[in-house]
N, C-alpha and C positions, 0 to 999 in steps of 0.2 A: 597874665596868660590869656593869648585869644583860644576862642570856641567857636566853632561853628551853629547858629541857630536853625532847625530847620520849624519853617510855620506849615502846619498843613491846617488849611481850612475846611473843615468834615461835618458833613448831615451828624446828627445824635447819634443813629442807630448803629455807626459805625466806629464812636469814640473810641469806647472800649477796645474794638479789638484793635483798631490803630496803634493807642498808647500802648497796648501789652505788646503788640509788635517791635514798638521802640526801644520798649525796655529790655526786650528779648534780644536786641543789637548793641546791648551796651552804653544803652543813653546816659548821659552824667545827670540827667533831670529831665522830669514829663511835668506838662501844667499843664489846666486848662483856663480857657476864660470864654464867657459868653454861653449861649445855650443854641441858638439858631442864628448860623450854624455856629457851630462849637470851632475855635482857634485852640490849637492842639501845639507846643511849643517846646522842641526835644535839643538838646545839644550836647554835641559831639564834639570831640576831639578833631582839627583842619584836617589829620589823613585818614581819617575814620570815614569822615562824612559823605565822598564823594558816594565811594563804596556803597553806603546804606540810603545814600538819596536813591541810587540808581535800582537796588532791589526793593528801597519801599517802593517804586513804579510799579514793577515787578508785580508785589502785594496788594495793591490799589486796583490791580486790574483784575488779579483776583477775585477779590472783594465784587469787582464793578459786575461780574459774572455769577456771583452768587446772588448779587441786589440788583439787576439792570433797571427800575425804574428810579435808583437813588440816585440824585444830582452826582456830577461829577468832582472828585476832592482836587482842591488846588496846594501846590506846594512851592514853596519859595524859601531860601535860605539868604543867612547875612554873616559876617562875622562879627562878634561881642566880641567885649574882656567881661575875664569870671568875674571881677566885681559889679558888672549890672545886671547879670540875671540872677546873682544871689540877691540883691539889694530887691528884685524884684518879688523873693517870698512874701516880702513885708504886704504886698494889697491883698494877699489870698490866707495869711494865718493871722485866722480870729480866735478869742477865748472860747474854750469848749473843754466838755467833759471830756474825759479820758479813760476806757477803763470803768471799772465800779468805785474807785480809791480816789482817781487824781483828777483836778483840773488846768486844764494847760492854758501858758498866758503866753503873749507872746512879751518881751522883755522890756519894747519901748511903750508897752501898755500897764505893767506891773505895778500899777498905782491905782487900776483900776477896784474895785468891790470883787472879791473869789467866791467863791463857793462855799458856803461855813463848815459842809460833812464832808469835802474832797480836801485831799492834799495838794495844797498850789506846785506848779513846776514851770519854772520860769524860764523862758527859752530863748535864745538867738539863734536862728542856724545859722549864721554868718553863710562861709561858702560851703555848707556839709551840708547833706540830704538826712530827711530824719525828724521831720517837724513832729509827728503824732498824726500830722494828717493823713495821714497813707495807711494802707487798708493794710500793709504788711507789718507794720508799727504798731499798730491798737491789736492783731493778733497776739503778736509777739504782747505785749503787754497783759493780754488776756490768760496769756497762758503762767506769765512771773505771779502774776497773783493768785494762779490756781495753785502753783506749789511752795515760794518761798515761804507765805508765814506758817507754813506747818515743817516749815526743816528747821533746824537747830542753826543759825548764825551760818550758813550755807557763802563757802569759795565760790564765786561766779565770773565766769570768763565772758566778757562781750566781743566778741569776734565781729570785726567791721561796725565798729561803734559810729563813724557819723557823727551826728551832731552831740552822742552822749545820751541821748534822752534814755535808753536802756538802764544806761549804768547807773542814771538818776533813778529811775522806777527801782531798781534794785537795791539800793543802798534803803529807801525808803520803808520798801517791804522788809529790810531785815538784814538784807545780807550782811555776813560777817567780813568780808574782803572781797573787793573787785579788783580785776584786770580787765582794764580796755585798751582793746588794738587796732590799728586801720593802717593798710598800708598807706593811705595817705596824709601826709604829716601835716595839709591845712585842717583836714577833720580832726585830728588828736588837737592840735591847738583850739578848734571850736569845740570841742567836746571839755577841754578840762575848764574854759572858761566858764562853761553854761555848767557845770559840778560846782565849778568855787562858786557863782551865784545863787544855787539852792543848798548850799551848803552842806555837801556833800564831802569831808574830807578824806582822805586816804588813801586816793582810787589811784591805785599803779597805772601808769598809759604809758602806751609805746609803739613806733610807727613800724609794724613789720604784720604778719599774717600771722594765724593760729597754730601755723606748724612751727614756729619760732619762740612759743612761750614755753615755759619753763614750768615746770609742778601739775599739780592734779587739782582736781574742784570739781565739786558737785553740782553741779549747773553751769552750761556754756548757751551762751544766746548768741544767734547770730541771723541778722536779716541783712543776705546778699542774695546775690543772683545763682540763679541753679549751678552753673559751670561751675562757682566757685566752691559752691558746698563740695560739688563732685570729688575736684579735687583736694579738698578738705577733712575729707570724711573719716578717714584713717587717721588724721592732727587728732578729729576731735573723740575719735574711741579711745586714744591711747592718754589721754589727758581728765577721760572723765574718770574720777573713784569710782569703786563697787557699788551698785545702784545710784550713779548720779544719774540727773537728767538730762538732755539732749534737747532743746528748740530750736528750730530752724523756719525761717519765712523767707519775703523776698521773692514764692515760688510762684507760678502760677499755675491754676485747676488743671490742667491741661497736664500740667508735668508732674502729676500725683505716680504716675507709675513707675515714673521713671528716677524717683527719688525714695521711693518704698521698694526699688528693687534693690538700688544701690542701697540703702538702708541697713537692708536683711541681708545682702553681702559682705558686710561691714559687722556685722553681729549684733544690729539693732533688730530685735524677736519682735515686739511690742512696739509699736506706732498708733497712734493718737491722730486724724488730721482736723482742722479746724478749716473753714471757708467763710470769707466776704467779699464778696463781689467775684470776681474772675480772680482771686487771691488766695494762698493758700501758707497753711503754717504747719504744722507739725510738732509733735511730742515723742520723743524716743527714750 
């Protein structure tokens, strides 16, 4: 399958809100490489892209008006197929802590020395998002281990599983049953892999969205994009049990109101939010 890459070339000070920009358009992936200046590298779907080049401009000049002594960012696009810019994780996920609990490897390094007090988690993303690197992942993570090991063998829903790394965290901490779901069927296929590698058995997967699953659980995790929780949010009240809990990431700080309003509409009383970096998570 071809993708659109777009390179935009950006001073530091402007990374961040670049990339949340991107992600805020739907990007299938953000990376960075370099530090001055920083190569920013997002891709889209070919009838996506034109659209979102022409309003990043848009954005960029924005920006140029609120910084006018910062260089100016250049932008260039190309077309990939999805196997080279997944193949491309592989220079940027190094072994590192996880969490309080885990230490994550990346799969073709798993021979290396781990961690002796962490739990190893072995990973491939193949073509799925969801390495641990992401500031919305180690949320999401932060938050499984504040509540599974004090629940009783706890049903856990992972809505928009990815690469699996949740459902791995979770099975770890305790849970008694997962369901992992992503509407897209290369993700379910990299996520049950990267399960059967840390051996993880039992974990029901299936390519469809949160309103499509079946039964009740007390714990749903899910790190996607705001739109989707939006329209989500009613799937995921009517599926959690009495007093389950509710994690959501994937957001950014910016859209804390706008997802604690929806929240409390929804009949989520109690909200929780957590922050790192321009990133944001939540507990309902």
């Amino acid at each position: 399958m071809k993708w659109t890459e777009l390179r935009i070339e950006s001073p530091d000070r402007l990374r961040e809100a670049i990339s949340n920009y991107l992600v805020e358009q739907g990007a299938e992936g953000v990376w960075e490489e370099g530090t001055f200046p920083v190569m920013l590298r997002a891709y889209f779907a070919p009838e996506q892209a034109e659209a979102v080049q022409t309003s990043l401009t848009v954005y960029l000049e924005s920006l140029r008006e609120l910084y006018p002594r910062t260089q100016r960012v250049h932008v260039s696009s190309q077309t990939v197929v999805r196997e080279e810019w997944a193949e491309k994780w592989k220079e940027f996920f190094q072994p590192q802590a996880l969490g309080e609990r885990f230490f994550l490897i990346p799969k073709w390094r798993r021979n290396e020395a781990l961690a002796a007090d962490r739990m190893p988690i072995v990973l491939d993303p193949g073509m799925a998002f969801g390495t641990g690197l992401h500031e919305s992942t180690r949320l999401c993570v932060q938050l499984l281990e504040s509540i599974l090991p004090q629940a009783e063998a706890p049903r856990v829903l992972d809505a928009g599983t990815g690469s699996g790394i949740l459902s791995i965290v979770a099975y770890k901490l305790g849970a008694g049953s997962i369901t992992a779901v992503d509407v897209d069927a290369v993700a379910v296929e990299v996520a049950e892999e990267n399960c059967a590698d840390n051996d993880c058995p039992g974990i029901e997967f299936s390519v469809c969205s949160a309103d499509k699953v079946a039964g009740e659980f007390d714990v749903i995790v899910a790190n996607i994009l705001l739109e989707a929780h939006l329209q989500s949010l009613e799937a995921y009240r009517s599926r959690l049990r009495e007093g389950g809990r509710l994690i959501l990431s994937g957001l950014l700080v910016s859209q804390r109101e706008t997802i604690h309003e929806a929240l409390q509409k929804n009949g989520f009383s109690s909200v929780t939010f957590l922050e790192q970096g321009e990133w944001l998570a939540c507990l309902a």
